[in-house]
PDB file of N, CA, C and O in Angstrom, chain B, residues numbered from 101:
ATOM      1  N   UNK B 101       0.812  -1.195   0.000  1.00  0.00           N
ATOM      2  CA  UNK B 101       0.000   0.000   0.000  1.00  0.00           C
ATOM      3  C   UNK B 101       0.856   1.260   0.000  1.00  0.00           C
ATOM      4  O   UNK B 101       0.510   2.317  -0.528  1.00  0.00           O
ATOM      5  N   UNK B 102       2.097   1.038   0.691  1.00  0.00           N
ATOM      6  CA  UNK B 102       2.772   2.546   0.942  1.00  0.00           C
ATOM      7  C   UNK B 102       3.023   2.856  -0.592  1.00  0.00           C
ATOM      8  O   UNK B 102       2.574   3.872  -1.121  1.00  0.00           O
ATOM      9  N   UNK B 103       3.760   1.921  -1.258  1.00  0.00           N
ATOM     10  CA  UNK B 103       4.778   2.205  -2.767  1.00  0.00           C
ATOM     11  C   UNK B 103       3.137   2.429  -3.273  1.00  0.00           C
ATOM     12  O   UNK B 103       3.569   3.560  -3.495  1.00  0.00           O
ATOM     13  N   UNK B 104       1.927   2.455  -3.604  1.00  0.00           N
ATOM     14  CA  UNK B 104       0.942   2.308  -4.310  1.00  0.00           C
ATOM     15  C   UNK B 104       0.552   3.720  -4.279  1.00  0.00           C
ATOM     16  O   UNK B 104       0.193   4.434  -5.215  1.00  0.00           O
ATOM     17  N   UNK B 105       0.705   4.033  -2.859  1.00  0.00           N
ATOM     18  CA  UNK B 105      -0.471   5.788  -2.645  1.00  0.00           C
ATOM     19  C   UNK B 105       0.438   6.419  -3.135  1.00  0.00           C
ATOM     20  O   UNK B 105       1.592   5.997  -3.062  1.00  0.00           O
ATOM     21  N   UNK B 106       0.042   7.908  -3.924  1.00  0.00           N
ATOM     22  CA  UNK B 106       0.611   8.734  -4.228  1.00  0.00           C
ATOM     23  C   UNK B 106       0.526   9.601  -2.831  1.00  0.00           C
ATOM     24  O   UNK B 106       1.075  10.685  -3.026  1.00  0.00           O
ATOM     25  N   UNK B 107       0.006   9.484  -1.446  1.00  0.00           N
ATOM     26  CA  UNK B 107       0.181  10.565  -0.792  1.00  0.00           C
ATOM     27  C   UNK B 107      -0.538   9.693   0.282  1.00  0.00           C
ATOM     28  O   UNK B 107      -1.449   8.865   0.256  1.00  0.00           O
ATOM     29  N   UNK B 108       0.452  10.363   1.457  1.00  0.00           N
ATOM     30  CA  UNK B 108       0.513   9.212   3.059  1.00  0.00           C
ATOM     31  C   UNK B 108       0.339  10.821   4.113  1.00  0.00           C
ATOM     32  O   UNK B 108       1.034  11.833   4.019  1.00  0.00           O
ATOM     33  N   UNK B 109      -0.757  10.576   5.008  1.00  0.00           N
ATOM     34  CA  UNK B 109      -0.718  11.687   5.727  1.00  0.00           C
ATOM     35  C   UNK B 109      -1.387  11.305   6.553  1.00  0.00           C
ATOM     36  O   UNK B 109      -2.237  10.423   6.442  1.00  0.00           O
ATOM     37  N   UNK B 110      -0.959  12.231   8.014  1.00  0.00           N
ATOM     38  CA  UNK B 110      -2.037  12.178   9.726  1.00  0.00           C
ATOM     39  C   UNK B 110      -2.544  13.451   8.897  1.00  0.00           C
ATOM     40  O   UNK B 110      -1.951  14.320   8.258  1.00  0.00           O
ATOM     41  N   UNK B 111      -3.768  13.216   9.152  1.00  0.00           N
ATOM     42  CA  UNK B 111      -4.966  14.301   9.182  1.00  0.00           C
ATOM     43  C   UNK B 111      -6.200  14.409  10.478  1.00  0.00           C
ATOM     44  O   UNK B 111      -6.697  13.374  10.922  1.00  0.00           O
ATOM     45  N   UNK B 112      -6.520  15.484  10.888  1.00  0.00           N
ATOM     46  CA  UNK B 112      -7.648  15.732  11.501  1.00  0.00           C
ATOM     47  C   UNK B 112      -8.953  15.742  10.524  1.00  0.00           C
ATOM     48  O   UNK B 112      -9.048  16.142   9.364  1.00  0.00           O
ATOM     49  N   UNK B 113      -9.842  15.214  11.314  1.00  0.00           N
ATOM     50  CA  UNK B 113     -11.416  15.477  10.465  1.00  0.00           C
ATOM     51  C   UNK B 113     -11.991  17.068  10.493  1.00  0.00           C
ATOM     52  O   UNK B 113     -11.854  17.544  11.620  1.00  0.00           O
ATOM     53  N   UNK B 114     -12.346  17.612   9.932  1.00  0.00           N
ATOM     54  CA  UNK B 114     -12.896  18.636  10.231  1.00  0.00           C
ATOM     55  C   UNK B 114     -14.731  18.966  10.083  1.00  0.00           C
ATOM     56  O   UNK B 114     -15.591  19.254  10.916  1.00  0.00           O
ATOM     57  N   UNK B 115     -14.754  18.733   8.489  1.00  0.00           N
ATOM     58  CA  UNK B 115     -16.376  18.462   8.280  1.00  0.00           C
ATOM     59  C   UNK B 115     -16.491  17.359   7.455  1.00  0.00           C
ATOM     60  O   UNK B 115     -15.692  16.477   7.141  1.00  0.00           O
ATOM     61  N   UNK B 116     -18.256  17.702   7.011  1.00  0.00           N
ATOM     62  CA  UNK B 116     -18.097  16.641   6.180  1.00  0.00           C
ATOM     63  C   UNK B 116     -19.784  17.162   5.605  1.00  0.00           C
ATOM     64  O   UNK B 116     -20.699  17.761   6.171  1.00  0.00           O
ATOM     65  N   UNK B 117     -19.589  16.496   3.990  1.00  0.00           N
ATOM     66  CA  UNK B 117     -21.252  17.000   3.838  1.00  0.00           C
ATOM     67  C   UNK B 117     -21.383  16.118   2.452  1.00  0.00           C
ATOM     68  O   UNK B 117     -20.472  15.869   1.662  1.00  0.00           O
ATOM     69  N   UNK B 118     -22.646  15.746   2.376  1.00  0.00           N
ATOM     70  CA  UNK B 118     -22.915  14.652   1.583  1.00  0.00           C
ATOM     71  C   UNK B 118     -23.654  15.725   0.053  1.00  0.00           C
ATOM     72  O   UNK B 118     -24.320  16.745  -0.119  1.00  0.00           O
ATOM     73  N   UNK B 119     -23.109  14.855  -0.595  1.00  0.00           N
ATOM     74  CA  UNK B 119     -23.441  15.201  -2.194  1.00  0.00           C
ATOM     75  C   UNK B 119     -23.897  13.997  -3.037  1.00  0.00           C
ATOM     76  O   UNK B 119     -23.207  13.017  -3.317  1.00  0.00           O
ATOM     77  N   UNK B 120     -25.246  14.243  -3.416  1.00  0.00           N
ATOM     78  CA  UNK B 120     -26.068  13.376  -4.140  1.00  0.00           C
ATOM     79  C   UNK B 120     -26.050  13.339  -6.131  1.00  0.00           C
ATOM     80  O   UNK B 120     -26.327  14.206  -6.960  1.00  0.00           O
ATOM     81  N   UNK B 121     -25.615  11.998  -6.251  1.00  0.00           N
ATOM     82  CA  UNK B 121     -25.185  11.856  -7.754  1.00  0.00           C
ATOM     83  C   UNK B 121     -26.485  11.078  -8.604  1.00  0.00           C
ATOM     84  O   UNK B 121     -27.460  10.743  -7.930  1.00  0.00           O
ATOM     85  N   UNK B 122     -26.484  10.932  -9.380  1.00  0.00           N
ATOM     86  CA  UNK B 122     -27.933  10.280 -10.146  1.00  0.00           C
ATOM     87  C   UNK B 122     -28.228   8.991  -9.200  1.00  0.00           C
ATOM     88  O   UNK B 122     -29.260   8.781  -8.564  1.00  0.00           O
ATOM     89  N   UNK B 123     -27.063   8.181  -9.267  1.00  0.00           N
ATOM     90  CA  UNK B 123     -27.083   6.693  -8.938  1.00  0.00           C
ATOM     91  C   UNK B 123     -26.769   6.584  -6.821  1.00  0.00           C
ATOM     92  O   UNK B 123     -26.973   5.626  -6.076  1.00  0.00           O
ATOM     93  N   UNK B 124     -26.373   7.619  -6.577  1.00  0.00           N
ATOM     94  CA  UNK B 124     -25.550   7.199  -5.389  1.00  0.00           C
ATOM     95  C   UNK B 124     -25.416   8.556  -4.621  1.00  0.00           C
ATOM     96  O   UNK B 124     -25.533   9.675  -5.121  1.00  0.00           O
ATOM     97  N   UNK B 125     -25.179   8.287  -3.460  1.00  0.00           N
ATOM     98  CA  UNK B 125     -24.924   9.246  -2.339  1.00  0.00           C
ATOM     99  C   UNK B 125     -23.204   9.367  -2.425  1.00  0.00           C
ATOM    100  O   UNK B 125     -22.621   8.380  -2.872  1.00  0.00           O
ATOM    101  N   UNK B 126     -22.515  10.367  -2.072  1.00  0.00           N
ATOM    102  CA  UNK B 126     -20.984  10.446  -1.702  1.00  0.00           C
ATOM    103  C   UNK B 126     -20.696  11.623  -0.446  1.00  0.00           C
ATOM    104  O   UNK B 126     -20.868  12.838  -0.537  1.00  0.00           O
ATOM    105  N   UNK B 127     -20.327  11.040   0.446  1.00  0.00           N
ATOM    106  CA  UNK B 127     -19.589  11.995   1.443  1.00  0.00           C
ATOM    107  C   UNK B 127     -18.327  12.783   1.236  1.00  0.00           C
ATOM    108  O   UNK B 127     -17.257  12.180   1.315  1.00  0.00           O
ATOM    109  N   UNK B 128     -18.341  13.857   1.021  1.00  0.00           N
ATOM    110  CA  UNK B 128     -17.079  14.825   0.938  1.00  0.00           C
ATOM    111  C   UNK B 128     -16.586  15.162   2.518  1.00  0.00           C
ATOM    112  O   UNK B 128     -17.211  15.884   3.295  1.00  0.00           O
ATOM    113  N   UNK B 129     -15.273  14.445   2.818  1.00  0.00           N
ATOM    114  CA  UNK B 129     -14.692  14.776   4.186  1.00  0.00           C
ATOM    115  C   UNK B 129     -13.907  16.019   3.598  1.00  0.00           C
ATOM    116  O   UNK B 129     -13.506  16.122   2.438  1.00  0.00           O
ATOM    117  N   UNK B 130     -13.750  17.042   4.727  1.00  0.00           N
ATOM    118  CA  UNK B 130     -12.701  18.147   4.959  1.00  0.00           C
ATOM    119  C   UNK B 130     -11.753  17.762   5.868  1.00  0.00           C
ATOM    120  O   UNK B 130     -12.196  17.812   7.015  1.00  0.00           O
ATOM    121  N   UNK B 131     -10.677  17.416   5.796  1.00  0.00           N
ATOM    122  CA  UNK B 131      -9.652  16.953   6.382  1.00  0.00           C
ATOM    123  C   UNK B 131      -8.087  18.066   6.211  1.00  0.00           C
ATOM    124  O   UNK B 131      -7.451  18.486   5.245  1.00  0.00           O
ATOM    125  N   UNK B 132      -7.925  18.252   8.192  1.00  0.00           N
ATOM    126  CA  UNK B 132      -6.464  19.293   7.163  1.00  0.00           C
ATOM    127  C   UNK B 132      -5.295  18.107   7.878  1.00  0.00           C
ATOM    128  O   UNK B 132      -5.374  17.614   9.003  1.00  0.00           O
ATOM    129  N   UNK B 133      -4.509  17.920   7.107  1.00  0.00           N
ATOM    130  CA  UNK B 133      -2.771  17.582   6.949  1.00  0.00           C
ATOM    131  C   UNK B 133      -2.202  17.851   7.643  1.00  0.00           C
ATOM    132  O   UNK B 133      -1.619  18.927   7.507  1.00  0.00           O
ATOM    133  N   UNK B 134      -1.971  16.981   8.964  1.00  0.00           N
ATOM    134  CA  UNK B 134      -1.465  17.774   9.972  1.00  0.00           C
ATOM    135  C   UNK B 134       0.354  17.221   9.665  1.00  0.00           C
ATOM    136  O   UNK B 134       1.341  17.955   9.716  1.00  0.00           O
ATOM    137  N   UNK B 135       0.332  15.982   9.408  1.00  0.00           N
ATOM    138  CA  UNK B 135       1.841  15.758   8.883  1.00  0.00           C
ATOM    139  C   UNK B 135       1.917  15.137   7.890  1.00  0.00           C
ATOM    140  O   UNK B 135       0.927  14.437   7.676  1.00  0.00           O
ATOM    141  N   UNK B 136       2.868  15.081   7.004  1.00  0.00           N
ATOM    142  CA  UNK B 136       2.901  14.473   5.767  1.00  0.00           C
ATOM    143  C   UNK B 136       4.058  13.407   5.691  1.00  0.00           C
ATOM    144  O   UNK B 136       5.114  13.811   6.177  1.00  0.00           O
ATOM    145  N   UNK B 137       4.076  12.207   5.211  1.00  0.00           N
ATOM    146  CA  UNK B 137       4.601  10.904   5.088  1.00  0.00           C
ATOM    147  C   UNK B 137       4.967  10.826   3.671  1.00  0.00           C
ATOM    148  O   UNK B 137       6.116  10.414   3.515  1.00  0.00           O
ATOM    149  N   UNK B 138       4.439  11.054   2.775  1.00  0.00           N
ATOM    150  CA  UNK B 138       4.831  10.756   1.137  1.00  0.00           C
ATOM    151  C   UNK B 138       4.072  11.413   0.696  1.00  0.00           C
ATOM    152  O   UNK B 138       2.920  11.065   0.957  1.00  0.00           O
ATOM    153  N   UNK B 139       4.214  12.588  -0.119  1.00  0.00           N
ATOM    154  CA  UNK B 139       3.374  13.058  -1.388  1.00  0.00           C
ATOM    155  C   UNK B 139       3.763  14.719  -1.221  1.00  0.00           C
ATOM    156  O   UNK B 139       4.493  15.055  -0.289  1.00  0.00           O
ATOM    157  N   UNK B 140       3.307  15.592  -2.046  1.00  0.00           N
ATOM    158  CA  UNK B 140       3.521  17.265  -2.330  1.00  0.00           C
ATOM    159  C   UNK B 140       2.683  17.879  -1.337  1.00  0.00           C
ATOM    160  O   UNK B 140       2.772  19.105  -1.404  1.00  0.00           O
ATOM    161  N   UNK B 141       1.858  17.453  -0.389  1.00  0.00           N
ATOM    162  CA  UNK B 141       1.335  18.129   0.335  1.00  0.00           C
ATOM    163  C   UNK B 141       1.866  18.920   1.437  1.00  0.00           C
ATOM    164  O   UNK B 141       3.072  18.718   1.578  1.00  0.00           O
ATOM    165  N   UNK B 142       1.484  19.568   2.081  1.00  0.00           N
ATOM    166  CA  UNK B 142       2.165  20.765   3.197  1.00  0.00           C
ATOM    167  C   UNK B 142       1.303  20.209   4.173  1.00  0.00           C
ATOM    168  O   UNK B 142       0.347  19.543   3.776  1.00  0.00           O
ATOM    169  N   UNK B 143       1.491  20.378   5.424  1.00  0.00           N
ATOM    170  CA  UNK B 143       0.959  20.484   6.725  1.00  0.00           C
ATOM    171  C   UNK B 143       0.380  21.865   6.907  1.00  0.00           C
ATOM    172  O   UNK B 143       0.937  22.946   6.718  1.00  0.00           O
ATOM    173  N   UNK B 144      -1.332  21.514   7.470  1.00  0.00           N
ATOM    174  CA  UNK B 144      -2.091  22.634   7.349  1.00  0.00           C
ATOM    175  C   UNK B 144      -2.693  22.363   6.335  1.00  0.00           C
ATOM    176  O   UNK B 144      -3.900  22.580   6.440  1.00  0.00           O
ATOM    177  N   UNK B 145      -2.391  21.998   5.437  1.00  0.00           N
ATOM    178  CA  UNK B 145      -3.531  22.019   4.004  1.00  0.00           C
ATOM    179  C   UNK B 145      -4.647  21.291   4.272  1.00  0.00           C
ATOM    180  O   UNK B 145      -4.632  20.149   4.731  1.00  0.00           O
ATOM    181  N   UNK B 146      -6.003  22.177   3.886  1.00  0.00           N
ATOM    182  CA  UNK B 146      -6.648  20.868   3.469  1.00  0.00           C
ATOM    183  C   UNK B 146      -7.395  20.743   2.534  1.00  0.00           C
ATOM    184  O   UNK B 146      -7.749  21.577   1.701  1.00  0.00           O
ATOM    185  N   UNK B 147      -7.745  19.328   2.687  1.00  0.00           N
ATOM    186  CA  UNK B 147      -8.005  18.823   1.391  1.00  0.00           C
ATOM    187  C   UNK B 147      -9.616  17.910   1.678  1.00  0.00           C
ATOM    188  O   UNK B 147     -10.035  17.356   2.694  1.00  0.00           O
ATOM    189  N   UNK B 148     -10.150  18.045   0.473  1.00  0.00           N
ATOM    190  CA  UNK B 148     -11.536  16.966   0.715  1.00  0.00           C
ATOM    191  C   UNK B 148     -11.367  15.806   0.252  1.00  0.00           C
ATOM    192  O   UNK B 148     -10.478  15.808  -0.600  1.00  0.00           O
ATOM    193  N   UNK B 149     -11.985  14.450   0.490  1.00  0.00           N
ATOM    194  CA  UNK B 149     -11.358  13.240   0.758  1.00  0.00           C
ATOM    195  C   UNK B 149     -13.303  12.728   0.086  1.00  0.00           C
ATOM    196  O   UNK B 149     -14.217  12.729   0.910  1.00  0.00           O
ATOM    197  N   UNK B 150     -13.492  12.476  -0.935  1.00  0.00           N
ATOM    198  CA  UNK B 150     -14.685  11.753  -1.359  1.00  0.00           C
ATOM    199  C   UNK B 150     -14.540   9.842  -1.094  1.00  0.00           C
ATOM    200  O   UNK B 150     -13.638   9.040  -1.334  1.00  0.00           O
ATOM    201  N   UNK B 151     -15.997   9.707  -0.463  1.00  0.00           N
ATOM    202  CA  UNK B 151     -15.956   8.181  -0.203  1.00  0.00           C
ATOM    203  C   UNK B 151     -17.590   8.216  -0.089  1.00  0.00           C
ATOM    204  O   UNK B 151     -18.339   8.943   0.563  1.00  0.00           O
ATOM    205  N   UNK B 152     -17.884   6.918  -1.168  1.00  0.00           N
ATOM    206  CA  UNK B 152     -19.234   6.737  -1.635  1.00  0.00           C
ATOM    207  C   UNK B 152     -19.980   5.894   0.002  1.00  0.00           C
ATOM    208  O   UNK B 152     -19.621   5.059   0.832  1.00  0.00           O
ATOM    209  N   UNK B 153     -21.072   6.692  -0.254  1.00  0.00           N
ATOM    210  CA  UNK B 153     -22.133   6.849   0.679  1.00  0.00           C
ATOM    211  C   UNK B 153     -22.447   7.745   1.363  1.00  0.00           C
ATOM    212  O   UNK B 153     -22.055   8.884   1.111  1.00  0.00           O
ATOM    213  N   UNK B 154     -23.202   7.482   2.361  1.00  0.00           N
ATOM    214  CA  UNK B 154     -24.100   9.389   3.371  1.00  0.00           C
ATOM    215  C   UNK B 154     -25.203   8.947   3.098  1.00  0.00           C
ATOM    216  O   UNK B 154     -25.580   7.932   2.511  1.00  0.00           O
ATOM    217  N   UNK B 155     -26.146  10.520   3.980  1.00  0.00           N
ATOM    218  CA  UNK B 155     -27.283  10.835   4.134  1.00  0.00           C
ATOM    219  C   UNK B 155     -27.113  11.826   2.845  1.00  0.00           C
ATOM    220  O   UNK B 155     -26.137  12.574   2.918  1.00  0.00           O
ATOM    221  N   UNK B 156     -27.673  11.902   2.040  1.00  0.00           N
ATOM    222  CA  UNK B 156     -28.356  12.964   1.558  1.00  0.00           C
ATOM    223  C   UNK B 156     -30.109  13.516   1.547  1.00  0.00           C
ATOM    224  O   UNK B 156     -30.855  12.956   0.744  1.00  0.00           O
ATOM    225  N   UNK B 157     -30.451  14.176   2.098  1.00  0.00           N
ATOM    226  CA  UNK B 157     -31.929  14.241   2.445  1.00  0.00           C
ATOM    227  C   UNK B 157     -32.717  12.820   2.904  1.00  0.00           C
ATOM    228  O   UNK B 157     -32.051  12.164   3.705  1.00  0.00           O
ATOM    229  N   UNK B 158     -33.798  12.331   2.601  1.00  0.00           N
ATOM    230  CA  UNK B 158     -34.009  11.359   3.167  1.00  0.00           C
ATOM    231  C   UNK B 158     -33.327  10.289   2.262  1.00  0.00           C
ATOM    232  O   UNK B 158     -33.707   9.156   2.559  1.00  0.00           O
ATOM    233  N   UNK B 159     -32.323  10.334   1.123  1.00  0.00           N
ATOM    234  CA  UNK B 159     -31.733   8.851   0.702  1.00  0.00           C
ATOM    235  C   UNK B 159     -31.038   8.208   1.675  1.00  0.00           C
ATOM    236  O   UNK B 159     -31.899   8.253   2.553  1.00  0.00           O
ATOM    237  N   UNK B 160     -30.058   7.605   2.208  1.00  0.00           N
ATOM    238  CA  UNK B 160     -29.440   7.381   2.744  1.00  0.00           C
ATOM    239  C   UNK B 160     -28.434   5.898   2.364  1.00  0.00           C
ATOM    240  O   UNK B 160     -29.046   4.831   2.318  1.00  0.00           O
ATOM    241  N   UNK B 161     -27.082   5.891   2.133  1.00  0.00           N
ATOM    242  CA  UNK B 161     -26.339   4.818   1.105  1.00  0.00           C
ATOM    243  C   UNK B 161     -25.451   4.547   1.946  1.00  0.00           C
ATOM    244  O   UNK B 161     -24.686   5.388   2.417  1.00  0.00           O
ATOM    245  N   UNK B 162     -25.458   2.623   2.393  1.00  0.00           N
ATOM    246  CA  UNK B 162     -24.232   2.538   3.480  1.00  0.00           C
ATOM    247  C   UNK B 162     -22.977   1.722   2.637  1.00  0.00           C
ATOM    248  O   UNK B 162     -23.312   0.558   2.415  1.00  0.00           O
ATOM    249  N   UNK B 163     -21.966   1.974   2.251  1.00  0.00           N
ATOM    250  CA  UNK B 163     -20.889   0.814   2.066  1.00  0.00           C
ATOM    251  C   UNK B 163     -20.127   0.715   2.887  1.00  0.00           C
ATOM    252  O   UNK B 163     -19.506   1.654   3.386  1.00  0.00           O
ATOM    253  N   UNK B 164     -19.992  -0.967   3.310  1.00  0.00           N
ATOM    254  CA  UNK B 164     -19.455  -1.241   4.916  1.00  0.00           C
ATOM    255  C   UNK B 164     -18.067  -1.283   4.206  1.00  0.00           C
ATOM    256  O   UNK B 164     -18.256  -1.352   2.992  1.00  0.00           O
ATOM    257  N   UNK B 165     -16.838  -1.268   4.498  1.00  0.00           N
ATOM    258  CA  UNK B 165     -15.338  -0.704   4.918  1.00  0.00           C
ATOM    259  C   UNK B 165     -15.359   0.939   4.343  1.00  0.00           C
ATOM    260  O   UNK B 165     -14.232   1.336   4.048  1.00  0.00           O
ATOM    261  N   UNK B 166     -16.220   1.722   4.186  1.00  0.00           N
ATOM    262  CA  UNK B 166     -15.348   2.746   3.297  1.00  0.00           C
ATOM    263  C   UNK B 166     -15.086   3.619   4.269  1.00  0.00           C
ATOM    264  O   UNK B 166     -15.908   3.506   5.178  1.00  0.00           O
ATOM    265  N   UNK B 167     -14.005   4.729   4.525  1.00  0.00           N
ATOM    266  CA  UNK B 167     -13.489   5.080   5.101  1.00  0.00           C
ATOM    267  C   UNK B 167     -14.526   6.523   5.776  1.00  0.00           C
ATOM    268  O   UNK B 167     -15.229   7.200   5.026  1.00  0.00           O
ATOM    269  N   UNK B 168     -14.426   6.772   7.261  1.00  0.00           N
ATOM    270  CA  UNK B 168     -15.402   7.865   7.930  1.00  0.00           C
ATOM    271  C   UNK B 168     -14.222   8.869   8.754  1.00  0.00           C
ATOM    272  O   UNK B 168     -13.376   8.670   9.626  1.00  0.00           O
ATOM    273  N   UNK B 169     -14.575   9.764   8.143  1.00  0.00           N
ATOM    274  CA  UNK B 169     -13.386  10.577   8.839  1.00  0.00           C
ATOM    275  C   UNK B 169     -14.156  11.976  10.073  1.00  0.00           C
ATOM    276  O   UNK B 169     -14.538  13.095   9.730  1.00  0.00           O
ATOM    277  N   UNK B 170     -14.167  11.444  11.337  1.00  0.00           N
ATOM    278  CA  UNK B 170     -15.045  12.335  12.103  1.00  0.00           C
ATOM    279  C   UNK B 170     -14.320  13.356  12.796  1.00  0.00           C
ATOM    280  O   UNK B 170     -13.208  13.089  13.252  1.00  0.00           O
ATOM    281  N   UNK B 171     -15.005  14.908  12.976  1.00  0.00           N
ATOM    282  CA  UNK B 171     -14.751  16.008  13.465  1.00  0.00           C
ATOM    283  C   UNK B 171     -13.496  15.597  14.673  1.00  0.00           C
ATOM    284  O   UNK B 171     -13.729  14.963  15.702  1.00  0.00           O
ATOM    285  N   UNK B 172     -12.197  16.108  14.273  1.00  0.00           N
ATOM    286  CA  UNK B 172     -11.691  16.172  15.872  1.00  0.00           C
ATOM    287  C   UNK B 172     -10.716  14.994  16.164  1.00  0.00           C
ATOM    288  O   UNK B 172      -9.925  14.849  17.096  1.00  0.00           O
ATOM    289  N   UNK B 173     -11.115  13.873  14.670  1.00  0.00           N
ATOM    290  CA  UNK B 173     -10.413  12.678  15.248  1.00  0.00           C
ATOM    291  C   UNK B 173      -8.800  12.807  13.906  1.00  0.00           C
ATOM    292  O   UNK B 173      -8.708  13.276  12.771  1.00  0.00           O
ATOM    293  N   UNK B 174      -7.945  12.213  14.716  1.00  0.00           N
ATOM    294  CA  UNK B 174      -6.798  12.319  13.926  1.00  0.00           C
ATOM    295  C   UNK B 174      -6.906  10.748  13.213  1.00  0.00           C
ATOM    296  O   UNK B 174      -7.619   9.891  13.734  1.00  0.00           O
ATOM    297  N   UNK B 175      -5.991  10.433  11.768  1.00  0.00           N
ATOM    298  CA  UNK B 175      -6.225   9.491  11.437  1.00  0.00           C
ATOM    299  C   UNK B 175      -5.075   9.474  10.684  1.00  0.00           C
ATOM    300  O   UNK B 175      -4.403  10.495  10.828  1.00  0.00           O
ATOM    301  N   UNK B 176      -4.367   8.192   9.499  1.00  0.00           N
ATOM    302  CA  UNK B 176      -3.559   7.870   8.746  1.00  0.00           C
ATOM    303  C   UNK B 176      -4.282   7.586   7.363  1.00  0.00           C
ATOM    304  O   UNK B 176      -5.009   6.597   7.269  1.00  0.00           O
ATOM    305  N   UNK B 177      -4.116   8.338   6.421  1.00  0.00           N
ATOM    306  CA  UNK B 177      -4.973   8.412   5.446  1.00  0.00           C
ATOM    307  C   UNK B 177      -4.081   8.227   4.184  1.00  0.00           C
ATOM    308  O   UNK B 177      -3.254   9.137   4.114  1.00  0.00           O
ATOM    309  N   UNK B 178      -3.992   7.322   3.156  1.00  0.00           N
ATOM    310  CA  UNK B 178      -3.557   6.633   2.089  1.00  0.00           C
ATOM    311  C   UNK B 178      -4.601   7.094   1.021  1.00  0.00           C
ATOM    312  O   UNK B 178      -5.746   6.729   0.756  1.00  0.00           O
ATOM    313  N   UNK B 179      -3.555   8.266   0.388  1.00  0.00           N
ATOM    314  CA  UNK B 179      -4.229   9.143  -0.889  1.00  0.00           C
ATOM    315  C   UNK B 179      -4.311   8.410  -2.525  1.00  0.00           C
ATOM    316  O   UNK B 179      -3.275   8.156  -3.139  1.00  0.00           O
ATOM    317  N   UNK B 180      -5.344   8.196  -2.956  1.00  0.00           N
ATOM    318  CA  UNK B 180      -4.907   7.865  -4.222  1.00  0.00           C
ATOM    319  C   UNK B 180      -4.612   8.805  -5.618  1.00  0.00           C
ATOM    320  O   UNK B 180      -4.256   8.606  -6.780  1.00  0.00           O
ATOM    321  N   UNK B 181      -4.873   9.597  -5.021  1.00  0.00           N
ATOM    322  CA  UNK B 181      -4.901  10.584  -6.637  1.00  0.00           C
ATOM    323  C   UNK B 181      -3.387  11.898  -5.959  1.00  0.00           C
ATOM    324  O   UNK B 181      -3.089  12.289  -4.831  1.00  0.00           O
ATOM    325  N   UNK B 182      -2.691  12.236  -7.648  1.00  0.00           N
ATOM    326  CA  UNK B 182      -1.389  12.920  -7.241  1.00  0.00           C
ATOM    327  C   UNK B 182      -1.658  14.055  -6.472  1.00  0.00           C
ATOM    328  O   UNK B 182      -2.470  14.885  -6.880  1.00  0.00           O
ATOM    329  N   UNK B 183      -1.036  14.200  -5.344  1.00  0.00           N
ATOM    330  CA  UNK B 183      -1.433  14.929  -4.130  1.00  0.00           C
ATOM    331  C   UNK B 183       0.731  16.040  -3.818  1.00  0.00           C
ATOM    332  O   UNK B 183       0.901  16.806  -2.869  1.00  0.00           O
TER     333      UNK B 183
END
């Protein structure tokens, strides 16, 4: 996984808000970079982190492993896109 991600980082959660697509719900996390491990990112940055599912109004879409990034909590987050 490390050689695979283009970008390895501790991040805090900050928000998060769901965006509704024809087929599917997607959660947009706000996450800032508190240290960086591999990739162009800075500490302090942040960045939004999309992972399919959420509430959007009354839809509501669960996929069990996908990643939940909550207000406040620090985490290790394996980026796939060039960061």
């Amino acid at each position: 996984m490390v050689n695979a991600a283009k970008g390895i980082v501790i991040a805090t959660g900050m928000s998060s808000y769901a965006i509704e697509g024809e087929r599917t719900v997607n959660t947009v996390y706000q996450i800032r970079v508190d240290e960086v491990i591999k990739g162009r990112l800075e500490a302090g940055t942040i960045i939004d982190v999309v992972s399919p599912g959420g509430c959007f109004g009354t839809r509501c879409v669960d996929y069990p492993g996908t990643p939940k990034f909550a207000a406040g909590e620090r985490t290790l987050v394996f980026l796939d896109t060039d960061v």
